[in-house]
N, C-alpha and C positions, 0 to 999 in steps of 0.2 A: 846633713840634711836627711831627712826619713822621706822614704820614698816607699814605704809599705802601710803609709794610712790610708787606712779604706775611706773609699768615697763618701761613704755614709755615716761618719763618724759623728759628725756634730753640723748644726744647722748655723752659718757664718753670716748673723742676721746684724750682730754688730762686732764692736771690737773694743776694747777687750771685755767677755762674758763677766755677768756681776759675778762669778766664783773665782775673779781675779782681785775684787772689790775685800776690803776687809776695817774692820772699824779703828777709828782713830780715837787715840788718847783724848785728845784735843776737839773739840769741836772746831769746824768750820764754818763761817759768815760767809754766809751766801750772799748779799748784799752788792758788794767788792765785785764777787765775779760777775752778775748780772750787768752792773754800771759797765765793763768791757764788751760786751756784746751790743752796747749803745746801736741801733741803728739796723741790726740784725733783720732778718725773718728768722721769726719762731715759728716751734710747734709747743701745741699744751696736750696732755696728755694727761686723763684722769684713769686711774686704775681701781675694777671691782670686782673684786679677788673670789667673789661668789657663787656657788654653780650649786642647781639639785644634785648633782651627782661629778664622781670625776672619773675621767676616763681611763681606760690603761693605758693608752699612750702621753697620756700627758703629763708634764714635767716643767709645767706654768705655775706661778705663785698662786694657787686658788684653792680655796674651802669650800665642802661639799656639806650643805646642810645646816647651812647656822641658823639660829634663833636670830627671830624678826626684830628681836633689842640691841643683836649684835649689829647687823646690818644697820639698825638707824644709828647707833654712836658712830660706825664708823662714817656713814654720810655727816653727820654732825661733825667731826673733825676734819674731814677733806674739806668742808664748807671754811669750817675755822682755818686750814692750813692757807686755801686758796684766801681766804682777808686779809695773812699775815704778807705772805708772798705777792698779792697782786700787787701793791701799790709801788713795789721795787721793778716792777716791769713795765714801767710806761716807758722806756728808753728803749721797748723793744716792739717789731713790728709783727704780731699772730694770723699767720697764713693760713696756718690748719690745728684743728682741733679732733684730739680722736679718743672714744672711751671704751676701754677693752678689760677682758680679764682672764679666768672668769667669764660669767654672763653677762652683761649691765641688763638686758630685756630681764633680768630675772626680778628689777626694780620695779614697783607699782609706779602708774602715773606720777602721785607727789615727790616718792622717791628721785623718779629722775626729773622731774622739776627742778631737784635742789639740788642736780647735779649740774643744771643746766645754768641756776642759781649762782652757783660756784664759778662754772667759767665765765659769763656773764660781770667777773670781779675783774677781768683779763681786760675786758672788753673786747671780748670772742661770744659771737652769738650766731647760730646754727645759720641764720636765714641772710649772713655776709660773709660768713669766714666755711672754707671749706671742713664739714663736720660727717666724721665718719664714725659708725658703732657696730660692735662686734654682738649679734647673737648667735640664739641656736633653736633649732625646732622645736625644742619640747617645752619654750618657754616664748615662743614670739606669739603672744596673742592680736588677732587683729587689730583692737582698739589702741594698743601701744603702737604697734605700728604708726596707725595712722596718725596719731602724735606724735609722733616721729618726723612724718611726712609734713605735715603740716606747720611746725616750727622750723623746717626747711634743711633736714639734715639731710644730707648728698648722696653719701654713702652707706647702704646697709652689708656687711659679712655674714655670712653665716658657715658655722662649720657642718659639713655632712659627711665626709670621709670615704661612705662608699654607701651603692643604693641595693647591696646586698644582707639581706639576714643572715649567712654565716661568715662574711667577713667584718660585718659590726660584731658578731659574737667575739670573733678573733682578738678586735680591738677593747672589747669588754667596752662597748658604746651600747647603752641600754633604751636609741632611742630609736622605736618600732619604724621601718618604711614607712606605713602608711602617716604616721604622726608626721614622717619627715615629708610626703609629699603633697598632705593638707598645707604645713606651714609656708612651703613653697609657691602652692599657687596663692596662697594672699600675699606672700611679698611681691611677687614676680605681678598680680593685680593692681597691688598700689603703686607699683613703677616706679624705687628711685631711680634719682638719675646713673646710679653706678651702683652694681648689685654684684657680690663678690660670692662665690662657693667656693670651700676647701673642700679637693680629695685627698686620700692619702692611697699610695703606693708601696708596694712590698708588703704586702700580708702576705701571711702563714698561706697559701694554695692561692693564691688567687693567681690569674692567667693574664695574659693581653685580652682575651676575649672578654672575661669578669671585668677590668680595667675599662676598655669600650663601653660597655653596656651602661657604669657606671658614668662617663664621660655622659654619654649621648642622654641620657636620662638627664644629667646635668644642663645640658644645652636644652632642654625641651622649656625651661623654665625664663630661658633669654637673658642667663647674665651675662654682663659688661667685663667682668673679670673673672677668673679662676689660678685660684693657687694649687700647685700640685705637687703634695710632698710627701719623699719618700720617709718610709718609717725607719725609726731611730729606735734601738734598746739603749735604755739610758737609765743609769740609777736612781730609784725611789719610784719609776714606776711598775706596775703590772706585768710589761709586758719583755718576754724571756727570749723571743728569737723572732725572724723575719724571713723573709725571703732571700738566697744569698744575694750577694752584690750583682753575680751576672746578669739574675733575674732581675732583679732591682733597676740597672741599666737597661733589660731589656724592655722592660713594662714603662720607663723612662723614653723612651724612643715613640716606641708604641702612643701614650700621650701627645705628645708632642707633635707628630704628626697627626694624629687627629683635630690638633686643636687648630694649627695653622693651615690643615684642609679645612675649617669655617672658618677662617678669617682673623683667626687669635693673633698679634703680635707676639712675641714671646719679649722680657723686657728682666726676666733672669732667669735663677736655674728654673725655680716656684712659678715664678708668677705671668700669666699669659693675660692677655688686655685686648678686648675688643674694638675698641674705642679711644683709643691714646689721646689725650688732651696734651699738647705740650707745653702750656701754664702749669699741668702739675708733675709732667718728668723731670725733675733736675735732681740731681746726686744730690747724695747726702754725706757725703765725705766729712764735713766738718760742720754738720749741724748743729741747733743752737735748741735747745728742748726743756720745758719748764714741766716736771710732773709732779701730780700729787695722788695722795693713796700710798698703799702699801705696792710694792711690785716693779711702779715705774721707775723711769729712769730720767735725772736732769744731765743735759747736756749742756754745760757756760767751761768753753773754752778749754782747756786740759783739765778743769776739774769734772768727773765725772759720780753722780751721785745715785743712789738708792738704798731702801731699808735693806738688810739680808737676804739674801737668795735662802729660796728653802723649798722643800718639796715635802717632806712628811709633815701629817696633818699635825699632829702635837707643835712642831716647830710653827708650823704657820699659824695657828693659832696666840701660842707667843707672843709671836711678833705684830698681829694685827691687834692684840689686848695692848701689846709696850705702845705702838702707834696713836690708840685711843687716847692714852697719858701723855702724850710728850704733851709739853706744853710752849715750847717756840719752835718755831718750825724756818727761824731764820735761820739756823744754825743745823748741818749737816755734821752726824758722826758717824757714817760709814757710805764709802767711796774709793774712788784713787785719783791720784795726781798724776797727769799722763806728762811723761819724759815726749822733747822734742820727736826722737827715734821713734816712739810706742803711736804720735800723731802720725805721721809718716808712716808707719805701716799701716795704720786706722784709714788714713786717706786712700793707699792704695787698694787695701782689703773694699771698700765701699763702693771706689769705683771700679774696679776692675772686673768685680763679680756684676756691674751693672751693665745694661745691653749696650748703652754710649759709651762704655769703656774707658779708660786713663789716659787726659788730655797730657801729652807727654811736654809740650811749650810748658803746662801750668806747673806740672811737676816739678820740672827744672826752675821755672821763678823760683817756686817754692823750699825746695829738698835738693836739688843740685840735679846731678846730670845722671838720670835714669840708666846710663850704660855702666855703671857701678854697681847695678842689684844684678846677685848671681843667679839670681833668681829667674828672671824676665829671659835669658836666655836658656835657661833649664825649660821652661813654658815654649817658649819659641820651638825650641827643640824638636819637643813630644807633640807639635803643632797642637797645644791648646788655647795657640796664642796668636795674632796676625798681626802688624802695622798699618795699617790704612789711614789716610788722612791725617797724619798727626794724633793718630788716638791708636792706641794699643787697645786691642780687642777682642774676647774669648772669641775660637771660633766654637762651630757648634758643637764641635766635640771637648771642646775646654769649658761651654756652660755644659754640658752634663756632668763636671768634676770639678765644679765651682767649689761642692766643700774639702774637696783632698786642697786645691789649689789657695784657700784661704787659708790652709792650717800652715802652709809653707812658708806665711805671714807672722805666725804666732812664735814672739822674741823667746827665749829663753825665761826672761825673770818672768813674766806672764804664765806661760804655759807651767811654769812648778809652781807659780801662785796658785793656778786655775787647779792643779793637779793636787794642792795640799790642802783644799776648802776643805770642809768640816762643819756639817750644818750646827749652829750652837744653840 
């Protein structure tokens, strides 16, 4: 067991990362797996892999600067993929629906029409089914907005990182304050109902006081949520170094108590929630998820599917030209087939890192009797772990090392999977 990974290694958002995923000879019928999930809640998830520009930290499947013929083929084909796919999913029941990338606000009105168009095949429509969209300041114009608002979408994101000019330098984010805190008072004007900002944590000089400043400035806008995440150097992007891990932990602190002095829940390591709904807190341990676009990801049962992971723009280009071409989209050829064992760790990775923690009754139905992971006592140990109620639960200083704690999850044949990708 390695007990010298740094905390901030990698973000343990799912299990296993698509650089565990690799293509198959064979295609596979999706069909088959969907019919198993009969009965399910889903999620649908459209991906628009699109942005003016890309950031240095990021390390997302997205294109920076395509031609306006690129972006409509590839809406043309998410439209087409979502006709081939929807009519296999009426055995399933769509909870939520979410379009991320990339930009999606970087879509003219008709554009996201016909994304709307698309899930509308699901029979997922904004103004019944919980619908969430990721922008960004330098592309949320009011009038989009307010179509937005008005077809009845729930949740707006926005990423902003930090509300200082030379820690966006740091992060090589080229979008001015002022631009970001126009766009803020129109979202935060037209009031959705849940209104999310991303910070980011650990830049090159920044302090608990530059951290604060950026928070409070955050809260002056009245969102419902904030995600706060520490920076990761990670291959294929920009950016070369960070703040160490002490700093890192202590500007991690520093957060955190600010947020939950206004009244933030905290609900993982990232993400703080002003307003908890508990209709939409329930783990996602063994979700059921139908996506389309390039990037996304489906989730029917152990089989797990998406195009290629890629990070350099020549690669991503590629793949979103092969995307335009395919021509059935019934049939997945790259993915993995998850082993009993690899769901098992995936269940506990999901819940464990989440604030309700690992229902230890369900586990044992499920996987056998939880005092057989050497694990769980290793975590005990280092107390970043407690029992309460039948639920094994970080404590707080186990979610501030949720991702050392996840990676202690990651099986052998995974991690040299993940370890031998090679964008193609």
């Amino acid at each position: 067991m390695n007990t010298a990974i740094s905390p901030y290694i990698q973000y343990m958002y799912g299990y296993p990362h698509k650089t565990a995923y690799r293509t198959w000879e064979t295609p596979t019928d999706l069909p088959p797996f969907i019919r198993e999930q009969a009965g399910k809640e889903a999620s649908l998830y459209f991906h628009i892999p699109f942005c003016r520009r890309k950031c240095g930290y990021c390390n997302l499947f997205s294109h920076a600067g395509c031609p306006e013929q690129i972006i409509e083929n590839y809406l043309d084909t998410l439209l087409r993929q979502a006709q081939q796919l929807s009519p296999f999913t009426n055995v399933l029941r769509f909870t939520s629906f979410a379009t991320g990338g990339g930009t999606p606000l970087l879509l003219s009105q008709p554009q996201m029409e016909k994304v709307l168009e698309a899930a509308s095949l699901f029979r997922v429509h904004p103004a019944t089914t919980f619908t969430s969209i990721e922008t960004s300041p330098g592309v949320s114009a009011r009038d989009s907005l307010e179509y937005l608002k008005a077809q009845g979408v729930q949740r707006l994101s926005t990423g902003i990182q930090s509300f200082r000019e030379d820690e966006l330098k740091q992060l090589r984010r080229n979008i001015p304050v002022a631009t970001t805190l126009q766009a803020l008072e129109d979202m935060a004007s037209i009031a959705f109902p849940r209104f999310n900002i991303d910070l980011i944590y650990g830049i090159k000089g920044q302090t608990p006081a530059s951290l604060l400043f950026s928070i409070r400035e955050a809260l002056r806008f009245r969102p419902t949520e904030l995600f706060v995440y520490p920076l990761y150097v990670r291959p294929g992007t920009a950016i070369r170094s960070r703040a160490t891990d002490a700093d890192c932990m202590q500007l991690y602190f520093t957060a955190r108590e600010e947020l939950l002095a206004n009244g933030f829940r905290q609900t993982s390591m990232r993400r703080f929630v002003k307003t908890p709904a508990p209709d939409l807190e329930y783990s996602c341990g063994d979700e059921t998820m139908i996506s389309c676009g390039c990037g996304g990801r489906s989730y029917l049962g152990n089989l797990h599917t998406a195009t290629p992971y890629a990070v350099q723009p020549a690669h991503i280009s590629r793949i979103i030209r092969e995307y335009t071409e395919t021509k059935d989209f019934t049939r997945a050829n790259h993915g993995i087939l998850l082993t009993a064992d690899e769901l098992r760790r995936r269940y506990i990775i999901k819940n464990l890192l989440y604030y309700k923690g690992l229902n230890l009754q369900e586990y044992t139905n499920r996987y056998g009797n939880p005092a057989d992971i050497p694990e769980f006592d290793l975590l005990t140990s280092r107390g970043y772990t407690e029992e309460t109620d039948g639920f094994l639960r970080l404590t707080d200083k186990g979610m501030a090392w949720s991702d050392y704690i996840g990676q202690l999850f990651i099986s052998p044949a995974i991690r040299q999977l993940m370890n031998s990708y090679g964008e193609l």
